[in-house]
C-alpha positions as CSV (number, residue, x, y, z in Angstrom):
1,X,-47.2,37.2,2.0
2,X,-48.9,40.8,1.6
3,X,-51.8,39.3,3.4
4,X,-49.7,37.9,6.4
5,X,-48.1,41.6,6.4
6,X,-52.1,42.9,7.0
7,X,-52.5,40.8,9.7
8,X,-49.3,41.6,11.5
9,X,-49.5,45.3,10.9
10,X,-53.7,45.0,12.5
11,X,-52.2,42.9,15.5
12,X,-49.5,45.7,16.1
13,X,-51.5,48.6,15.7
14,X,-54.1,46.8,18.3
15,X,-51.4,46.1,20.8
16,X,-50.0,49.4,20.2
17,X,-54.3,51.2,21.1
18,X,-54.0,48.8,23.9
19,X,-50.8,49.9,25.3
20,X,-51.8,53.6,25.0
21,X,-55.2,53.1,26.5
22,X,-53.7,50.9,29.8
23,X,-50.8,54.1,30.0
24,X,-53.6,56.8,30.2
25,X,-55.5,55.1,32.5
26,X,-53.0,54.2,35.2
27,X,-51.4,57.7,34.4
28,X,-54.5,60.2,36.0
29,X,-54.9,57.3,39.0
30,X,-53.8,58.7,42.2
31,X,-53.7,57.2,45.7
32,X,-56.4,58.7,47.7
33,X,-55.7,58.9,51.3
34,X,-59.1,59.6,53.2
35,X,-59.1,60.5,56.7
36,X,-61.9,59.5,59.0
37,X,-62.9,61.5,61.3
38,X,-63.3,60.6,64.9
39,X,-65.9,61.0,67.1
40,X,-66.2,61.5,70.5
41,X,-66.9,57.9,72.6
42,X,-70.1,58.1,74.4
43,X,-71.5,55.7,77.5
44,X,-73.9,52.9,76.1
45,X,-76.2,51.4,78.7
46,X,-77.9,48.2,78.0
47,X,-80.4,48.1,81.3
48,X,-84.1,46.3,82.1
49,X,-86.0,45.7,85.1
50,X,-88.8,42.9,84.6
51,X,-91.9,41.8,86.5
52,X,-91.2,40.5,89.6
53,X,-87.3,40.6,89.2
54,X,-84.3,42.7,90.4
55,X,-82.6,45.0,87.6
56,X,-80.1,44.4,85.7
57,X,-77.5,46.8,84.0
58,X,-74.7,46.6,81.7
59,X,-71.8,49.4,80.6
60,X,-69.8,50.0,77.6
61,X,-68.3,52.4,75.4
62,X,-68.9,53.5,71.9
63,X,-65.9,52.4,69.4
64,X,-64.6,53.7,66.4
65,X,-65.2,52.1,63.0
66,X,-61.5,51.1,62.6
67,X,-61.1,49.7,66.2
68,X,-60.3,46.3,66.9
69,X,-62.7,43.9,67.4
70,X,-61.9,41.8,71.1
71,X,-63.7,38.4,71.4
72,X,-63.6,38.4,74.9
73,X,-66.5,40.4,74.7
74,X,-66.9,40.9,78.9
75,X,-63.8,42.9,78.4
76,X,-65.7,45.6,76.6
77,X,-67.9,46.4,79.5
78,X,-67.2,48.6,82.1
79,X,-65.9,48.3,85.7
80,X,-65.9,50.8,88.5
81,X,-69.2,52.8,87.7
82,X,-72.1,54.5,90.2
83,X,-75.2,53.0,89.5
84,X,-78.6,54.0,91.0
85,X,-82.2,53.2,90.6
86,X,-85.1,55.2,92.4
87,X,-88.7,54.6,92.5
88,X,-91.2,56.4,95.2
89,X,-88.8,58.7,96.4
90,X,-86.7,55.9,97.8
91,X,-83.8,55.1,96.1
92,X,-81.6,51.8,95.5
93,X,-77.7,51.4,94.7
94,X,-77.3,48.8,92.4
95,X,-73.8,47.2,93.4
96,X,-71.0,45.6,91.0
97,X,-71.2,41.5,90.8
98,X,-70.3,38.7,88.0
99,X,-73.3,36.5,86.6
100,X,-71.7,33.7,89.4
101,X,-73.8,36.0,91.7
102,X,-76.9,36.0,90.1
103,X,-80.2,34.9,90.5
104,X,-81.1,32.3,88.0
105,X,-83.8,34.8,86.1
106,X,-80.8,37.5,85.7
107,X,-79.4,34.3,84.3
108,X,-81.7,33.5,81.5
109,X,-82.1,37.4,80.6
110,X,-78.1,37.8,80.1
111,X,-78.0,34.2,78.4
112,X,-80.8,35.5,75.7
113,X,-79.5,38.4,75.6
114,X,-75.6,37.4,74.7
115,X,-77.0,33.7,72.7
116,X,-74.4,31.9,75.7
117,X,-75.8,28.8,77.2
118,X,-76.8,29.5,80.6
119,X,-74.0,27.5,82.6
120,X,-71.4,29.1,80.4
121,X,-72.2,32.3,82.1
122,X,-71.2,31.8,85.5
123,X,-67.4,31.3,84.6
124,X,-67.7,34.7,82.3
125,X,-66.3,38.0,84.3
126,X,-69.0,40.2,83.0
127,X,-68.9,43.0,85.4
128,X,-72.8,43.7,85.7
129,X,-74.8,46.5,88.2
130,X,-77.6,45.0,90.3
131,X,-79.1,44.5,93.4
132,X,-76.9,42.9,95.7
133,X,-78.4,39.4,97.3
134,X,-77.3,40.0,100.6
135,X,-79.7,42.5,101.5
136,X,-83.2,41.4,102.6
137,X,-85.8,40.1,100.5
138,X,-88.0,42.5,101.8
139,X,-85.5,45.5,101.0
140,X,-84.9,44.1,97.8
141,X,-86.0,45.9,94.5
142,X,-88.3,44.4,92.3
143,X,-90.4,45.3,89.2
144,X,-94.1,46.0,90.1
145,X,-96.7,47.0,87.5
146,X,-98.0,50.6,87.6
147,X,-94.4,52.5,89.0
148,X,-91.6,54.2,87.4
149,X,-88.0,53.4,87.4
150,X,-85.5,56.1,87.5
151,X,-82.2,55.3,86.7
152,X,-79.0,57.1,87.0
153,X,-75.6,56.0,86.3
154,X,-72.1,58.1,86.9
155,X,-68.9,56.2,85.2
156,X,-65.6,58.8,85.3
157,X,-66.7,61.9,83.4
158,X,-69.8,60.0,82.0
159,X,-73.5,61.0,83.9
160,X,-76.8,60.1,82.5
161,X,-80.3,59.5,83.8
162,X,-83.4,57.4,82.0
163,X,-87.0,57.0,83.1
164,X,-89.2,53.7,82.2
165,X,-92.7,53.0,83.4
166,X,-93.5,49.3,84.0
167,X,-97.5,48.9,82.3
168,X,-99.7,46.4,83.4
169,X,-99.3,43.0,81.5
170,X,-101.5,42.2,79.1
171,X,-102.2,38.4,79.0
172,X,-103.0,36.3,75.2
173,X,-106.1,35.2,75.0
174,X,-105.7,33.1,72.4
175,X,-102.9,31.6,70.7
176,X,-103.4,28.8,68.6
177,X,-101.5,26.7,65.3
178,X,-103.5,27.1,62.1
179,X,-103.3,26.2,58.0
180,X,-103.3,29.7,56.0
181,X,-106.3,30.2,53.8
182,X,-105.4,28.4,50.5
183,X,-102.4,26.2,52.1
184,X,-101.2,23.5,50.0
185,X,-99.4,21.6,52.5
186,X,-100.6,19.5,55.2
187,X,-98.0,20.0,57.8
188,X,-96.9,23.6,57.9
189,X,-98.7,26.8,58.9
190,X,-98.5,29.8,61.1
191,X,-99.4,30.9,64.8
192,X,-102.7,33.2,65.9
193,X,-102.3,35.5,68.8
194,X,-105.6,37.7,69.9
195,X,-105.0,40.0,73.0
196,X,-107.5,43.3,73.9
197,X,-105.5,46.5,74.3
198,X,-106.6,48.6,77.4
199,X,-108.9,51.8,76.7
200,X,-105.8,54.2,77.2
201,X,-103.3,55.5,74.3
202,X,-99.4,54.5,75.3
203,X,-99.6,50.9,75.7
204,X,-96.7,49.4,73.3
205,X,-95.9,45.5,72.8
206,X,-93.0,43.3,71.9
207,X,-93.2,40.0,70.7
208,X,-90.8,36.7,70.7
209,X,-90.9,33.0,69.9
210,X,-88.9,30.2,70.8
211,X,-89.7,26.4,69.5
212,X,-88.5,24.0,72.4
213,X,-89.0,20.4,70.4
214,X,-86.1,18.7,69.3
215,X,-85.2,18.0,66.0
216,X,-86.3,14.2,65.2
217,X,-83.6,11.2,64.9
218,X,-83.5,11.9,61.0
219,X,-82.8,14.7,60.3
220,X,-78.8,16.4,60.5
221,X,-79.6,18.0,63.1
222,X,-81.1,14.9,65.8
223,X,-81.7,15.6,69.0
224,X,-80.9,19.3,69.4
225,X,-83.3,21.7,70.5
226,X,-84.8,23.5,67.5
227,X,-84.4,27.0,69.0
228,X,-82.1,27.6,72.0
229,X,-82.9,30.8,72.5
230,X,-86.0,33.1,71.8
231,X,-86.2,35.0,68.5
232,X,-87.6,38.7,68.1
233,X,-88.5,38.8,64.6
234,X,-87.6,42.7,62.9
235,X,-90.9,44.5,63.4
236,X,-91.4,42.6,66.7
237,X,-92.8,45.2,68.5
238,X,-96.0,48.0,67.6
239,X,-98.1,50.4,69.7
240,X,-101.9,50.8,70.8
241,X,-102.3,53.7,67.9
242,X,-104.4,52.0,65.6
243,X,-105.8,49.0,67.9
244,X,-106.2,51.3,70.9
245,X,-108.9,49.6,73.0
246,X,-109.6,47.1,70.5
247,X,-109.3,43.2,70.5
248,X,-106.8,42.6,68.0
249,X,-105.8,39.1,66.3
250,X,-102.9,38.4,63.9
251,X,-100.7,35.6,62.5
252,X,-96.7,35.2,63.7
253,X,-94.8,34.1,61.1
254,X,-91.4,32.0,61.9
255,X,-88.5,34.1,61.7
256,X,-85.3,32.4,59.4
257,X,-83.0,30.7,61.3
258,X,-79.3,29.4,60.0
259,X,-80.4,25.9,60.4
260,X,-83.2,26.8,57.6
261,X,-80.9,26.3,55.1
262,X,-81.6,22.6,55.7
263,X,-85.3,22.7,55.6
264,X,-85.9,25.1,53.1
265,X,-89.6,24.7,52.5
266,X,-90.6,25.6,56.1
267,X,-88.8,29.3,56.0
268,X,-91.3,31.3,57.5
269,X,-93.8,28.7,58.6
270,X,-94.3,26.5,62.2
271,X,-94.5,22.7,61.5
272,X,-96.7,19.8,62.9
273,X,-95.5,18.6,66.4
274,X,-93.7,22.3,67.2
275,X,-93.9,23.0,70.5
276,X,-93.8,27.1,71.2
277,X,-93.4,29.4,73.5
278,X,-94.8,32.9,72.3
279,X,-93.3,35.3,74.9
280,X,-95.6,38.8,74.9
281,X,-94.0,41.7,76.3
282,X,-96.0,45.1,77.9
283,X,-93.5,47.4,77.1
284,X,-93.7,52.2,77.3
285,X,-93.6,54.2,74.4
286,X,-90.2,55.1,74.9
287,X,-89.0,51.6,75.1
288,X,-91.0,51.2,71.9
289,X,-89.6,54.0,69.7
290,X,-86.0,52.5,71.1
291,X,-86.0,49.5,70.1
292,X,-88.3,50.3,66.8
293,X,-85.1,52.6,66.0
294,X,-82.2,50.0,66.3
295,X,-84.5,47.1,64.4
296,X,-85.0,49.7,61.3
297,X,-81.3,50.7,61.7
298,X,-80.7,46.8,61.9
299,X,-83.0,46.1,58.6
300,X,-80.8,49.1,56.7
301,X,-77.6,47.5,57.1
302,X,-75.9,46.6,53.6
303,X,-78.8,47.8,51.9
304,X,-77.3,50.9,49.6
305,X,-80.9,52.2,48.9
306,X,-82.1,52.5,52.8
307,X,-82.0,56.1,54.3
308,X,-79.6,56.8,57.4
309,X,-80.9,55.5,60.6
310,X,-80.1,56.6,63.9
311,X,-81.2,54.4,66.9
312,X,-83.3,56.7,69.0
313,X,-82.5,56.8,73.0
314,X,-84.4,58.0,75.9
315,X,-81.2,58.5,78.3
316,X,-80.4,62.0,78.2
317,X,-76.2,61.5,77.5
318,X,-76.1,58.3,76.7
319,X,-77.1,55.9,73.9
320,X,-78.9,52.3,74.5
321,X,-82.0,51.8,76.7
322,X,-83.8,51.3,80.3
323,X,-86.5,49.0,79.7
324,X,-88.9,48.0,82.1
325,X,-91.0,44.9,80.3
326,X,-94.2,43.2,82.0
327,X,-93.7,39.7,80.3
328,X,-96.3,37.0,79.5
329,X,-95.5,33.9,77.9
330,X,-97.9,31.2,76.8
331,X,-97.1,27.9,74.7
332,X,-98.4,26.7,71.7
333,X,-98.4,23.0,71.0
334,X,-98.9,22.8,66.9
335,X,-101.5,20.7,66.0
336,X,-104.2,21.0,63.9
């Protein structure tokens, strides 16, 4: 009996600690109320002019953190804006359309560029600036290697102007599918890509991949095309600092897709009977420190250890880019 009474009196005097340790703490809580800040909304331009092609440019604002997320996302981008391109002293107005009106490379840029199959696009009100196609071939602007695109856009009390320069393209020389040095399999390896870099310091490079083989009757996955779009890899582009005039050669790894997760031993490598197409882009140092900018602020996110990024942009009042890109693409059939 005196040993039941121990236990009892232990159990109480435990529930009793408890009870005083669960009171103190919910005592000193207090509701914290924190008010964000907010900031001023800023124009975002999202523009490129390409080898041979008209340009193409697209409008939006900055949002809040807080704001609501719309999944029409065409309705985020702005209608009603001024938007001008010069080049030699002779300058172009870049009119208001919908993708309906445009040429089928403007096509294949916004479709990369949003991940939307290409005949979705048509049917999409995007509002988007470029060169109208009912003015004469001849009159028409097109990217040329060698001149510089001035770009200036007025949207209500929003004015901003960019510059890009449009370098030479530099073809691959090689590209070819090889086994890595010490591979133990038999049916996966990696791309080579060897280009020479002109004798002059500025030249900057991007890099994309896109495997255009279907996936075969077997697997989950039969009969869909293995990458529908192409895939710039973080750290897909570099400049001529180090190679500067130099013939330079080095292995592209295969970026993770979402559909590795069903062929987990080929993360990272390119696979027998892969065709690819290895797109090489000839890009200006401004473009280059741009897009360097957003892929280290797009590497940071959710990592708690990264130091704050800010994406760097060359429009003076404005964030996003102007982009004039010399592209080259080659294709790779993988085979040893």
């Amino acid at each position: 009996m005196k040993f039941q009474d121990k236990i009892n009196k232990t159990k109480l005097l435990y529930l009793t600690v408890l009870m005083a340790v669960m009171t103190l703490i919910f005592s000193c809580s207090k509701v914290i109320e924190i008010d964000v800040p907010s900031s001023e909304s800023m124009l975002v331009v999202e523009g490129t002019i390409k080898l041979g092609q008209k340009p193409i440019v697209l409008l939006s604002e900055t949002q809040g953190y807080f704001d609501p997320i719309n999944l029409n996302f065409w309705e985020n981008y702005l209608s009603g804006a001024q938007v001008n391109v010069s080049v030699e002293n002779e300058t172009f107005e870049l009119i208001e359309t919908y993708p309906s009106e445009l040429d089928y490379e403007q096509l294949t840029y916004l479709s990369e560029l949003f991940k939307i199959p290409q005949y979705i696009l048509p049917y999409i009100p995007l509002p988007v600036y470029t060169i109208s196609r009912r003015i004469p071939e001849s009159k028409q602007l097109r990217g040329a290697e060698g001149k510089t695109y001035d770009l200036h856009v007025v949207y209500e009390d929003y004015e901003t102007f960019a510059s890009t320069t449009m370098h030479p393209g530099i073809e691959l020389e090689y590209s070819y599918f090889l086994f890595p040095e010490n591979s133990l399999s038999d049916s996966l390896g990696v791309i080579n890509i060897v280009y020479s870099d002109p004798d002059s310091l500025g030249n900057a490079y991007r890099v994309a991949t896109r495997r255009i083989n279907k996936y075969p009757e077997w697997h989950e996955l039969s009969g869909e095309v293995k990458d529908p779009f192409f895939i710039y890899p973080l750290g897909s582009v570099w400049d001529d600092l180090i190679v500067n005039g130099q013939t330079y050669d080095f292995p592209l790894l295969r970026y993770p897709t979402a559909n590795d997760s069903l062929d987990s031993d080929e993360i990272g490598l390119w696979k027998i009977g892969d065709t690819v197409l290895v797109k090489f882009e000839t890009i200006d140092l401004n473009a280059y420190e741009t897009l360097l900018s957003y892929e280290m602020a797009l590497s940071a996110q959710g990592n708690p250890f990264s130091p704050p990024t800010n994406v760097i942009s060359h429009l003076d009042s404005a964030l996003g880019w102007w982009i004039a890109t010399s592209d080259y693409v080659d294709t790779v059939i993988c085979q040893p």
